[in-house]
KEKE-3310 file (N, C-alpha, C; in steps of 0.2 Angstrom, whole numbers, plus 5000, padded with zeros to 4 digits):
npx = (5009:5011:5024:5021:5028:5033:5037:5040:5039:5026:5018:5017:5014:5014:5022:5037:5030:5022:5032:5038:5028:5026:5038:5037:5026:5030:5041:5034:5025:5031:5036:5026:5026:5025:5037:5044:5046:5034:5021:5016:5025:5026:5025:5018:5002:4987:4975:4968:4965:4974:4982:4977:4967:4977:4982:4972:4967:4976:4992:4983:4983:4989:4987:4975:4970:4960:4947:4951:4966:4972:4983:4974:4972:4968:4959:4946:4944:4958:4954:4946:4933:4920)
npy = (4827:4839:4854:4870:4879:4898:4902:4891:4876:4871:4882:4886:4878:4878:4887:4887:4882:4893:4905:4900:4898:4914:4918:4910:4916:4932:4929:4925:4936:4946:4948:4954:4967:4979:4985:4991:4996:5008:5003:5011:5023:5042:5049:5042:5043:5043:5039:5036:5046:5059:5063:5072:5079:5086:5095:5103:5110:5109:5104:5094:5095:5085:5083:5094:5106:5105:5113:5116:5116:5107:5092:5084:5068:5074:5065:5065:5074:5070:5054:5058:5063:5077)
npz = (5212:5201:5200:5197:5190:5185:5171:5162:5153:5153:5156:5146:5133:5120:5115:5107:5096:5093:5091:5077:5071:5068:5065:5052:5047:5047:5038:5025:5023:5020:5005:5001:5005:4998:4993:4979:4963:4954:4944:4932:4924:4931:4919:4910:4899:4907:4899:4884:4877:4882:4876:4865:4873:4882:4870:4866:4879:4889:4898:4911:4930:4940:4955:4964:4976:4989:4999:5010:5006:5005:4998:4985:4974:4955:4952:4944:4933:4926:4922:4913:4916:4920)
capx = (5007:5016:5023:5021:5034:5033:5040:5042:5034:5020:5015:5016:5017:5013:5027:5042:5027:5020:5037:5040:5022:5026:5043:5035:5022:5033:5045:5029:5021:5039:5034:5019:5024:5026:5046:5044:5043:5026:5019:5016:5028:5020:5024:5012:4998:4980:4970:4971:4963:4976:4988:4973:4966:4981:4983:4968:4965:4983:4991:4979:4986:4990:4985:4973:4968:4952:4946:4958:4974:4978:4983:4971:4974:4964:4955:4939:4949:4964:4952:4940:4926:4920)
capy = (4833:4846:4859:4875:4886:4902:4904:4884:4874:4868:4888:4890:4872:4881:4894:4886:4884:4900:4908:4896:4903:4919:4918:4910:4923:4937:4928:4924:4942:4951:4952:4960:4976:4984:4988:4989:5002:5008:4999:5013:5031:5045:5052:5040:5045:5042:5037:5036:5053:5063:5070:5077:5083:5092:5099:5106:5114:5112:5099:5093:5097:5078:5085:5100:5107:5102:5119:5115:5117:5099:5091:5078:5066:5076:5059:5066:5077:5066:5051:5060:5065:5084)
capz = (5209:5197:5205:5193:5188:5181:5162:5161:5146:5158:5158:5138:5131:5112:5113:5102:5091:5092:5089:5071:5066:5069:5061:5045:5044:5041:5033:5020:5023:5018:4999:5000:5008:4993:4993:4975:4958:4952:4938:4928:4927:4930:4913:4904:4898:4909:4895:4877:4873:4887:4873:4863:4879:4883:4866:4867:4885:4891:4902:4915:4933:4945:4960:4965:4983:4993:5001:5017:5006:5006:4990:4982:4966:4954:4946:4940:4927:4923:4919:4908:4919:4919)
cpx = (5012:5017:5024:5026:5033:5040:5043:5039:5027:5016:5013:5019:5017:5019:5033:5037:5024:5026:5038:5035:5023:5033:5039:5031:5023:5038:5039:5025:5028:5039:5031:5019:5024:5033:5047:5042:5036:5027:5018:5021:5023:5022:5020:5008:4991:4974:4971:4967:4969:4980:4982:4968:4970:4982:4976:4968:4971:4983:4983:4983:4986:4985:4978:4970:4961:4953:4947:4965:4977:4977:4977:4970:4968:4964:4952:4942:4953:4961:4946:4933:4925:4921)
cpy = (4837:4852:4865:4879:4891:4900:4898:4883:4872:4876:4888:4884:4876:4887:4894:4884:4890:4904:4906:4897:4909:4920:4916:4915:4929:4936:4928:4932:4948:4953:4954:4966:4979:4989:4986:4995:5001:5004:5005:5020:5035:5050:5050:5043:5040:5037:5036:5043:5059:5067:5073:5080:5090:5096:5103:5110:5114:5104:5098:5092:5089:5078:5092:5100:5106:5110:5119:5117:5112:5097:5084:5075:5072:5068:5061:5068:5073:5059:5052:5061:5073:5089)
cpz = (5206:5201:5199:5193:5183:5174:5159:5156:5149:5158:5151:5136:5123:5110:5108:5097:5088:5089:5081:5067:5064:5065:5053:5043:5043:5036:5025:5021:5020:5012:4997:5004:5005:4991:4984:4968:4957:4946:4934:4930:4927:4923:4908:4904:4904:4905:4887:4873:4877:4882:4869:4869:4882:4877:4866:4874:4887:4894:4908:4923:4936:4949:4959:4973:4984:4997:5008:5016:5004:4998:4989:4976:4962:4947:4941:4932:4924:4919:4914:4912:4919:4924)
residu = (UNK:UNK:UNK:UNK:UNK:UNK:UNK:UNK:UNK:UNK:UNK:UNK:UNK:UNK:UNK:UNK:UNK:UNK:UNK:UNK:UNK:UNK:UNK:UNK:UNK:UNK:UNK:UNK:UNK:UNK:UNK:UNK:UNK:UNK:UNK:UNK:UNK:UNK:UNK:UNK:UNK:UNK:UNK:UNK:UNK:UNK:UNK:UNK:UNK:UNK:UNK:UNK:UNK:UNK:UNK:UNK:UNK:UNK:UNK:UNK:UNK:UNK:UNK:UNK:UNK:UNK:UNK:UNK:UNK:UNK:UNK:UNK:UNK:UNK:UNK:UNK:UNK:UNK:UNK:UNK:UNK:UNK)
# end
């Protein structure tokens, strides 16, 4: 009969595999965190109407407050919605 020992391979026979998966899956998850420039600046334009939009009514603001104070992208606006 085996006589069982704690923290032996007989308790955790999958463990130097488990560690080697565990190593590859962040070595493989390490380029998707997003450590990386934006794809667009933010001095581009939105759309392809934005600079006659700002010529007309003014720039359009990025952001604007939600009635808490907090800032929120202002989409609606900046992508042409009313």
């Amino acid at each position: 009969m085996h006589r069982f020992v704690p923290g032996s391979q007989a308790e955790r026979p999958y463990s130097s595999h488990m560690r080697w998966s565990l190593l590859l899956l962040c070595l493989t998850s390490l380029p998707m965190t997003g450590c990386h420039r934006s794809l667009f600046s933010e001095d581009l334009p939105r759309h392809q109407f934005e600079d006659y939009d700002a010529s007309r009514t003014g720039p359009i603001p990025a952001e604007e407050t939600d009635e808490f104070g907090h800032p929120k992208p202002n989409l609606r606006r900046r992508l042409g919605g009313s």
